[in-house]
N, C-alpha and C positions, 0 to 999 in steps of 0.2 A: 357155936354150932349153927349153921343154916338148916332153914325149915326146908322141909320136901317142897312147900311152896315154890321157894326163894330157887329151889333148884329146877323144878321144872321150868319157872319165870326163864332162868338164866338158860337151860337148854333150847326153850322155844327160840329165843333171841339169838342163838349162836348159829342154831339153825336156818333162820330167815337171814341172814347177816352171811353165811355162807352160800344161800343158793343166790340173794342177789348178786354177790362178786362173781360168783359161779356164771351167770347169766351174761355180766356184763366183758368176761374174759375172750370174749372169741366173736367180736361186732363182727358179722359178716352181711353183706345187702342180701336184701329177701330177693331183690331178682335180679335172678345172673344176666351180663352182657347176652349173651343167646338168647333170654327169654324175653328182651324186650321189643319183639318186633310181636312176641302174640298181645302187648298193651298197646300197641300202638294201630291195630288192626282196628276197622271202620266200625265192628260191630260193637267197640268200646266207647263210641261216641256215646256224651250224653243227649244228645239231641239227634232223632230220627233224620232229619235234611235240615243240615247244618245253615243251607244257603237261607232256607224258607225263614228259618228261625231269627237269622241277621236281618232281613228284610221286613218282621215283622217287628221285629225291636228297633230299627231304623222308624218305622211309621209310628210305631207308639211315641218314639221320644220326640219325630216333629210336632205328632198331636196333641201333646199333652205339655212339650215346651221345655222338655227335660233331656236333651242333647247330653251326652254324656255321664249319666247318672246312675249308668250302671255299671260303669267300670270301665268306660270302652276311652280311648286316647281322645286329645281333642282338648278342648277350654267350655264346651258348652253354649259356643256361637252356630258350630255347624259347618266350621273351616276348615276341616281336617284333612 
């Protein structure tokens, strides 16, 4: 005979075990072809003037000698 324990145990479990398959039955993208022209809109940049910010990251990495060190393409000579 199982304890009340044993049985709440086992319905919690059937319960979490059903809403995850439940969750994963119907993958649809969180944003529709039509909405992605409001992410692609300027005020989604992360950086306020995109140019200013290249050009200060261009002078930091002459000055400091680190050409490429932040992700940007390149080998880190400065020959890109």
């Amino acid at each position: 005979m199982k304890t009340r324990r044993s049985i709440n145990v086992s319905l919690v479990l059937l319960l979490t075990l059903m809403a995850l398959l439940q969750s994963c039955s119907g993958i649809k993208p969180w944003v529709k072809p039509y909405e992605r022209e409001n992410i692609a809109d300027p005020i989604m940049a992360f950086d306020r003037d995109p140019i200013d910010s290249k050009f200060m990251s261009h002078g930091f990495g002459n000055r400091e000698a680190a050409i490429g060190a932040e992700g940007s393409g390149g080998g880190g000579c400065g020959c890109n």
